[in-house]
C-alpha positions as CSV (number, residue, x, y, z in Angstrom):
1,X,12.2,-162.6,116.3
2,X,15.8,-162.3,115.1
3,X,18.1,-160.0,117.7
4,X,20.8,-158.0,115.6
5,X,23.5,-159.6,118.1
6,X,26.6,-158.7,115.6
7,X,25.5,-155.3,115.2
8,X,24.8,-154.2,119.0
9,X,28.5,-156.3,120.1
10,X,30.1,-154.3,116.9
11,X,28.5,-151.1,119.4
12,X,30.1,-152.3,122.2
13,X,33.5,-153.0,121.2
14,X,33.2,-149.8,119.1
15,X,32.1,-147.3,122.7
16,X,35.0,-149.4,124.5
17,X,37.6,-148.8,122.3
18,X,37.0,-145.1,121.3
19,X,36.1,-144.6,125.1
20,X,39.3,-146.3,126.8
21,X,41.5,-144.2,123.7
22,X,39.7,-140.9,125.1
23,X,39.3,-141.3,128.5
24,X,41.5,-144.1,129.6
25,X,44.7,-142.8,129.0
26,X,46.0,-139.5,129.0
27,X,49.6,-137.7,128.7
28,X,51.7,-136.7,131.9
29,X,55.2,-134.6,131.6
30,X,57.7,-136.5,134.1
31,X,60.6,-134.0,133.7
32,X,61.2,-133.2,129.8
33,X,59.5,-136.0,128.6
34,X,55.4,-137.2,128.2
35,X,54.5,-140.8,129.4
36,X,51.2,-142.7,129.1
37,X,49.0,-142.9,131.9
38,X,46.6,-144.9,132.5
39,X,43.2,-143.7,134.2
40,X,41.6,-144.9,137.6
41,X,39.6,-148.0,138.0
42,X,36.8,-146.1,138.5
43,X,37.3,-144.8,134.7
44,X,37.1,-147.9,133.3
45,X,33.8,-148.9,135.3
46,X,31.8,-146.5,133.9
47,X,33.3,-147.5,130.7
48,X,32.1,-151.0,130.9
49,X,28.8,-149.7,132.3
50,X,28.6,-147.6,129.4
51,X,29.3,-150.4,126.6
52,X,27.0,-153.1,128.4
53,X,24.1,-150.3,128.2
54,X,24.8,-149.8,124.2
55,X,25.2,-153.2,124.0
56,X,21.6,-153.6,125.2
57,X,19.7,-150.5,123.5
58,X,21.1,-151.3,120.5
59,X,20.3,-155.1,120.7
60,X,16.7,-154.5,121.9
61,X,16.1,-150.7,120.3
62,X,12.9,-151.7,118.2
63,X,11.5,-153.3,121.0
64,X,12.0,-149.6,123.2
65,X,11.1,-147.7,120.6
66,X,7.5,-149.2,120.5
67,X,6.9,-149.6,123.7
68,X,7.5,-146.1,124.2
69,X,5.2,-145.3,121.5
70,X,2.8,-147.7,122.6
71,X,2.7,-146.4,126.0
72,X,-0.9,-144.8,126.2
73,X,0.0,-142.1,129.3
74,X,3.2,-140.8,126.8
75,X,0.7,-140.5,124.0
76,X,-1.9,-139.3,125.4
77,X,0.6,-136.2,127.5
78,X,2.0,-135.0,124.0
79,X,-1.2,-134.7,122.4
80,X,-3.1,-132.9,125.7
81,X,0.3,-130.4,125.2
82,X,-0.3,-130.0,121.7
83,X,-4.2,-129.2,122.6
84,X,-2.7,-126.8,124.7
85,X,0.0,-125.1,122.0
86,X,-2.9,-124.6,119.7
87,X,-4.5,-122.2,122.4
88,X,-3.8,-118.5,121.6
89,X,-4.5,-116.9,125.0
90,X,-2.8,-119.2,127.2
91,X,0.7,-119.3,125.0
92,X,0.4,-115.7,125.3
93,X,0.0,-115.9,128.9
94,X,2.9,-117.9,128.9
95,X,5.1,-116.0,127.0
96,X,4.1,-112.9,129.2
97,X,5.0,-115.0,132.3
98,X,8.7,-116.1,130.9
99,X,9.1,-112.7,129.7
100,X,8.4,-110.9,133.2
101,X,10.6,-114.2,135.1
102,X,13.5,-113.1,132.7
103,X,13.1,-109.6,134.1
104,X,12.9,-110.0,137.9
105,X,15.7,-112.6,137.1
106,X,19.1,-110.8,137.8
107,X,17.5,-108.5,141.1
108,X,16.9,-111.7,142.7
109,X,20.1,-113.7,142.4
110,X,23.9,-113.4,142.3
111,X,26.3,-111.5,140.6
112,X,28.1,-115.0,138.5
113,X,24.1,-116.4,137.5
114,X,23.5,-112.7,135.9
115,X,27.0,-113.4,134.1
116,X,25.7,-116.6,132.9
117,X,22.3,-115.2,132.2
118,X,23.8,-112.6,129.9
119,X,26.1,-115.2,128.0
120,X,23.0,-117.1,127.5
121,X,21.4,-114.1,125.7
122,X,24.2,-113.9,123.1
123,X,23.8,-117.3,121.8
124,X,20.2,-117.0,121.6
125,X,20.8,-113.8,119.6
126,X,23.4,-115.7,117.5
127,X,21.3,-119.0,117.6
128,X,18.0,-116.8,116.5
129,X,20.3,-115.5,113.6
130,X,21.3,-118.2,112.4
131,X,17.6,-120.4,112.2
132,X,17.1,-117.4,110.0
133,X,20.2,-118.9,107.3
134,X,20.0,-122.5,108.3
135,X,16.6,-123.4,109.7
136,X,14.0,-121.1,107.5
137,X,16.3,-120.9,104.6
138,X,17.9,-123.9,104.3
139,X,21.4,-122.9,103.1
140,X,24.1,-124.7,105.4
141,X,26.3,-121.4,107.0
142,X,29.5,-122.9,109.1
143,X,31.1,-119.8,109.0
144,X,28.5,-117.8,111.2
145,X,31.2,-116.4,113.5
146,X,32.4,-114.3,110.8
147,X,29.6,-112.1,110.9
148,X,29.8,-112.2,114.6
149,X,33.5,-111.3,114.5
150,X,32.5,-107.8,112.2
151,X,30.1,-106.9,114.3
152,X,32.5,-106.7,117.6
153,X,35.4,-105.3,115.5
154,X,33.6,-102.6,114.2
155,X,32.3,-101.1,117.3
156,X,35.7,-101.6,118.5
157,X,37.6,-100.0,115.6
158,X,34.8,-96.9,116.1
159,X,35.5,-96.2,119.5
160,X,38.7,-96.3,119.3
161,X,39.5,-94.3,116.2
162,X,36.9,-92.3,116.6
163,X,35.6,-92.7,120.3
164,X,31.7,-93.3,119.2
165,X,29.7,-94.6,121.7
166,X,27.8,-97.8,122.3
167,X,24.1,-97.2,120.7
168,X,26.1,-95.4,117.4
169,X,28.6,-98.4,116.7
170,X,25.4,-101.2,117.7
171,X,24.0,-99.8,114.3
172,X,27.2,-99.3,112.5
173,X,27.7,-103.1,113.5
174,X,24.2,-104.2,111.9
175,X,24.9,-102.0,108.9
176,X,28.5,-103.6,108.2
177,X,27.5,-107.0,108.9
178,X,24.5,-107.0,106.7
179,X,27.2,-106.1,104.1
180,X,29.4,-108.7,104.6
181,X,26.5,-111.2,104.3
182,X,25.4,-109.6,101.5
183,X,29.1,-110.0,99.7
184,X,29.3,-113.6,100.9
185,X,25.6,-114.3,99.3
186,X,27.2,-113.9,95.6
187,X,29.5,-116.2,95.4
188,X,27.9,-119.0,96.9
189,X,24.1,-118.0,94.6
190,X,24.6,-121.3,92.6
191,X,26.3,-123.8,95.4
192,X,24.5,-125.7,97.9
193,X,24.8,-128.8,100.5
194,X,28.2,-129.3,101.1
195,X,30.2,-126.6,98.9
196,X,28.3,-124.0,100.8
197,X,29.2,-125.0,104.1
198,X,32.7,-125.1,102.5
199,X,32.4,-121.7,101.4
200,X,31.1,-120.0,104.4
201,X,33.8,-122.0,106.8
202,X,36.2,-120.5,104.8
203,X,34.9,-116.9,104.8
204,X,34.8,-117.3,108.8
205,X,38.4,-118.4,108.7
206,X,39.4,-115.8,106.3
207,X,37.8,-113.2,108.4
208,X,39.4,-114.7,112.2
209,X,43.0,-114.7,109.5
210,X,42.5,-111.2,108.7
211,X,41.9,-110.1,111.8
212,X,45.0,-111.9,113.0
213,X,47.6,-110.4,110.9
214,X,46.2,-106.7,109.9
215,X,48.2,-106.2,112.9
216,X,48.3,-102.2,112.3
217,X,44.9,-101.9,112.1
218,X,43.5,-104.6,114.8
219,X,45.5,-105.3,116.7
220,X,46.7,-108.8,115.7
221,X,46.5,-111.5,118.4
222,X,46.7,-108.2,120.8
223,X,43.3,-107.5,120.3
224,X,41.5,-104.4,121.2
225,X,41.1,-103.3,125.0
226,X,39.6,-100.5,126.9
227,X,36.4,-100.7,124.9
228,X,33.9,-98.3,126.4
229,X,31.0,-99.9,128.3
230,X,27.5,-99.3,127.3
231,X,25.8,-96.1,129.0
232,X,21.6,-95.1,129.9
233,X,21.3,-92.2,127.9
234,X,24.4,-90.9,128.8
235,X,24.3,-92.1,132.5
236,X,27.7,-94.2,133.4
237,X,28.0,-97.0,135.9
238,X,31.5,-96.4,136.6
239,X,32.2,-95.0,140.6
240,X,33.4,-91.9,138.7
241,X,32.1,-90.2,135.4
242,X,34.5,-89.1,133.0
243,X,34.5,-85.3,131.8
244,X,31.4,-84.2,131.2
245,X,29.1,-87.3,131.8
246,X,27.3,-88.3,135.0
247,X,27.4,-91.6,137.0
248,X,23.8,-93.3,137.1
249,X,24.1,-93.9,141.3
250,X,24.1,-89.9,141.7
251,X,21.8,-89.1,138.8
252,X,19.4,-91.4,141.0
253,X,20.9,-90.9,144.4
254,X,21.8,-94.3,145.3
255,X,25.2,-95.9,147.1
256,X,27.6,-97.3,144.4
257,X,27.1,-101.1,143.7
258,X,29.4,-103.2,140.9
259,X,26.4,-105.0,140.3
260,X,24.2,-102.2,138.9
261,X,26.6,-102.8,135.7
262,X,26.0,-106.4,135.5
263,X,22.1,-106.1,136.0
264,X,21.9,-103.2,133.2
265,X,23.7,-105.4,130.8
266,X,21.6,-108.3,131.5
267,X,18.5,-105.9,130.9
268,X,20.0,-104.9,127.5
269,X,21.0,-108.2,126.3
270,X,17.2,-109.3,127.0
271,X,15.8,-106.4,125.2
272,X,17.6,-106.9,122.2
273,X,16.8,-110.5,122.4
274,X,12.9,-109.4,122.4
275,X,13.7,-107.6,119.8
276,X,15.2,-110.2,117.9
277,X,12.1,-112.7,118.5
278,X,9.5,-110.1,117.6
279,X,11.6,-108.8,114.6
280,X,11.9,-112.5,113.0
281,X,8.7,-113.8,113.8
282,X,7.4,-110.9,111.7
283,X,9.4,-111.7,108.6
284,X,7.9,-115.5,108.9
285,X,4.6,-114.1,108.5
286,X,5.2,-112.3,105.7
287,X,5.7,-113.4,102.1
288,X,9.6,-113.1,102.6
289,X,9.5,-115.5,105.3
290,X,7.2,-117.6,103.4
291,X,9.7,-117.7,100.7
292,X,12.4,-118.9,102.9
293,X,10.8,-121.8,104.2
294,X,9.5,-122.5,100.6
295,X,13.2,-122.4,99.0
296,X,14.5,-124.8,102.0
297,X,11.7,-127.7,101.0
298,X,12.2,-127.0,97.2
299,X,14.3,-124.6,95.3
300,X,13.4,-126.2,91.6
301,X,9.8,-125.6,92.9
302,X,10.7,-122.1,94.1
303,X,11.7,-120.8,90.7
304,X,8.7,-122.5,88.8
305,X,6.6,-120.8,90.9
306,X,8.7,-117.9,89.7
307,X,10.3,-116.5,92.6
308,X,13.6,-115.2,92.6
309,X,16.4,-117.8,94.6
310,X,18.9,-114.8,93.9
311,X,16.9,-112.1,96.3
312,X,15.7,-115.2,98.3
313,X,19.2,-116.1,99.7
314,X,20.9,-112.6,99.4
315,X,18.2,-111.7,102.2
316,X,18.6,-114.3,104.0
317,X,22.5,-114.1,104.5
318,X,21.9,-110.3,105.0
319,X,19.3,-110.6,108.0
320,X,21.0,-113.2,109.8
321,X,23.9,-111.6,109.9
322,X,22.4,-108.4,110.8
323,X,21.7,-110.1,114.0
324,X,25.2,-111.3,114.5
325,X,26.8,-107.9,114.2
326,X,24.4,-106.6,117.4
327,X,25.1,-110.0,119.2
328,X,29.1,-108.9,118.3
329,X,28.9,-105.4,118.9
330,X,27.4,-106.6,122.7
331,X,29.7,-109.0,123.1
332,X,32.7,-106.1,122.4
333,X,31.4,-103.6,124.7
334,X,30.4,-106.3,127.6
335,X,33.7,-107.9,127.5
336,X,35.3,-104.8,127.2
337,X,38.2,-106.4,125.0
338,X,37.9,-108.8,121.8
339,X,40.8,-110.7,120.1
340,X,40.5,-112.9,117.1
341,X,40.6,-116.2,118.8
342,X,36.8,-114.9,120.3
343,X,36.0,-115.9,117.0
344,X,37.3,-119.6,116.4
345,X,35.4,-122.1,114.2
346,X,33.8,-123.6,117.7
347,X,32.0,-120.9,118.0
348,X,30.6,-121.2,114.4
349,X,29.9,-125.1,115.5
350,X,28.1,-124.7,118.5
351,X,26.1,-121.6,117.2
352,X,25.0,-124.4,114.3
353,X,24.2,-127.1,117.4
354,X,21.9,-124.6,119.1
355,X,20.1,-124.2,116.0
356,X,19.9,-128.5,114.8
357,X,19.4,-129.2,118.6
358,X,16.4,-127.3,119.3
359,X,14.3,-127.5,115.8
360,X,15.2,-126.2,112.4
361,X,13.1,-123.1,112.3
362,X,12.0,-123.0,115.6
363,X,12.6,-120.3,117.7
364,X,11.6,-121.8,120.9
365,X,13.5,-124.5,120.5
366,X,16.7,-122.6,119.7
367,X,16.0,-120.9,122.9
368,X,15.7,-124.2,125.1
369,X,19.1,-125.5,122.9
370,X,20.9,-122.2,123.7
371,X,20.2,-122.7,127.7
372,X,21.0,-126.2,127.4
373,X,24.3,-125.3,125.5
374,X,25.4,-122.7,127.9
375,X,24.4,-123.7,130.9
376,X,25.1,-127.3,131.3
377,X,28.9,-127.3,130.7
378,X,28.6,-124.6,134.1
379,X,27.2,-126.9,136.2
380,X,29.2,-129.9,135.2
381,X,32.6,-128.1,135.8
382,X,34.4,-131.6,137.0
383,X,33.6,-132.7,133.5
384,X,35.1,-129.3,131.5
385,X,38.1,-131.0,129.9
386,X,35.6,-133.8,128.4
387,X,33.1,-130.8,127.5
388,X,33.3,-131.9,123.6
389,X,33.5,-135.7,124.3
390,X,30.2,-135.1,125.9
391,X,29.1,-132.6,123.0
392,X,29.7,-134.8,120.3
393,X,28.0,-137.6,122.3
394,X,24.6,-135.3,123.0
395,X,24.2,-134.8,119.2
396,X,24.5,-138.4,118.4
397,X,22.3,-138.8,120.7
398,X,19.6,-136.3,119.7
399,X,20.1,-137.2,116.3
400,X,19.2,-140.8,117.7
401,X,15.8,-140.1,119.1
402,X,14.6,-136.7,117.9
403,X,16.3,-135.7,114.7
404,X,13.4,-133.1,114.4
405,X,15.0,-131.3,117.4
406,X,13.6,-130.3,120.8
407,X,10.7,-128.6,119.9
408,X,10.3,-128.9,116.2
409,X,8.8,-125.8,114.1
410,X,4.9,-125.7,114.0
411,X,2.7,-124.7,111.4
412,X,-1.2,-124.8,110.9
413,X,-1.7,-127.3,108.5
414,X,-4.5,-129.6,107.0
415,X,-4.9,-133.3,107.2
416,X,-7.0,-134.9,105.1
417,X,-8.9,-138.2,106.6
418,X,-7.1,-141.0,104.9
């Protein structure tokens, strides 16, 4: 059997290159002017470590590959867990196990994880959003943050033009949103593939532009601060209540604690996250849903079948971004101040990596991706100024070995006996 040596040592030479450009040398300021460094030995180990193993996977990768597929324990583990998918009571049982985990979650550990564990929430809102554009419908949306941006603006602007609180400017968000999406669904009604995605990325940067220099009304790069935290039912969790409101410690009679904050808006970033999944999976059930999913395979089919592609994508773009405003209007009033550059094309790009790393359409797997995303680059902090080397390297990788994502979308289906 012929070994592709030329194309695994092309690999190789290709990883040490690009590697020893990006990691190997760097820029140092000696007095007024930048010099060339070069890195430490140790650098340029695991450099060489890391070309000798592409230099191996790719000159043996059909071999690995059916080996692991040939391995019976490997085949026979994914089909038991797909036996065990397919049963209804114990995914419920599950679910009503991860659900209840999530709750307990922040009264059992510190005040940074409940941080974390609400930032994770947001991009699973965002990422949830999203599937609904790029996963179930199929259109390619880079320019997601956008709608994200409206949403935390809008709350902002109400409450501080016309002091409304949280729950009033959540909706106000949605509503506003849902128009913008619903504006940016004309013009892009005939375009697909790549001149979408060029669309929407520049409706995001228009947005994140606008914001920018209508300094009189936003701000500008200033941004908006002092943006009133959310309240239960009128209940504060500041140490004292403004005029006329009452602190939630002596509504309840209990000692003053920072953290009762932080656990609340953990609480509420979960609930609208149920919200969120039960809300969707709903829509895939039903004909609209259906209609998504059927426009992403085949649009030419779609309209021969004589449904409308018009009201198909103009719903779409108008539910996802629904989503996007709440996730925004959070973000706003948990941050307690917004400026434009909250809302860079990143965040569009990693929103759109959540959704292709964990399965197109699947909201479990969007989930998982949005952990992964979030939570990794915390507990590899040494490794924060290489955070998009390593990014960049994770999507190769998945689009390597699982370019149907983590856990890919499942749906009952028939198989006839060839």
């Amino acid at each position: 059997m012929r070994l592709p040596i030329k194309s695994a040592l092309f690999s190789a030479i290709v990883v040490l290159i690009l590697g020893g450009l990006i990691l190997g040398l760097r820029l140092t300021q000696q007095g007024t002017q930048l010099t060339v460094v070069g890195a430490e030995t140790e650098t340029f180990v695991w450099l060489a470590a890391g070309a000798i193993t592409i230099f191996i996977y790719s000159l043996f990768r059909a071999q690995i590959s059916s080996g692991i597929a040939n391995i019976p324990r490997f085949t026979g583990l994914v089909n038991r867990f797909e036996q065990v998918r397919d049963i209804k009571a114990l995914r419920l049982a599950f679910m009503a196990l991860i659900i209840l985990g999530a709750f307990i979650f922040p009264f059992y550990t510190s005040r940074s994880h409940i941080d974390l564990g609400t930032l994770v929430l947001i991009y699973v809102m965002l990422g949830l959003g999203l599937n609904i554009v790029v996963g179930l419908a199929g259109l390619l949306d880079l320019g997601y943050v956008g709608f994200y941006a409206v949403g935390a603006y809008t709350y902002a602007l109400l409450a501080m033009y016309f002091s409304v609180g949280f729950w009033t400017g959540l909706a106000a968000a949605g509503v506003m949103a849902a128009i913008f999406g619903f504006l940016l669904g004309f013009p892009v009604l005939r375009l697909r593939g790549d001149y979408l995605a060029i669309v929407t990325l520049g409706f995001g940067e228009i947005i994140r532009i606008l914001l920018n220099n209508w300094t009189e009304f936003t701000g500008g790069p200033r941004g908006i601060g002092n943006i009133p935290k959310p309240t239960l039912f009128g209940l504060e969790f500041n140490r004292r209540a403004s005029e006329g409101a009452q602190t939630f410690h002596d509504y309840f009679g209990f000692a003053y604690n920072t953290n009762h904050r932080v656990i609340f808006l953990y609480l509420l970033a979960l609930v609208l996250v149920l919200i969120t999944l039960f809300v969707i999976n709903r829509m895939m059930r039903m004909p609209l849903g259906r209609s998504w999913e059927a426009m992403r395979e085949d649009e030419i089919a779609c309209r021969a079948l004589g449904m409308n592609p018009t009201h198909i994508k103009l719903t779409a773009f108008t539910i996802g971004a629904i989503f996007a405003g709440f996730a925004g209007s959070f973000f706003a009033a948990r941050q307690g101040f917004i400026s434009p550059e909250s809302f860079t094309f990143i965040e569009s790009a990693i929103i759109l990596a959540i959704v292709v790393l964990g399965g197109m359409g699947s909201q479990v797997g969007v989930i998982l991706a949005a952990i992964a995303m979030t939570v990794l680059p915390e507990l590899a902090r040494e490794f924060n100024e290489y955070r998009m080397l390593l990014f960049g390297l994770m999507m190769v990788l998945m689009m390597i070995w699982r370019p149907q994502g983590l856990v890919p979308m499942h749906r009952p289906h028939v198989e006839l006996k060839s």
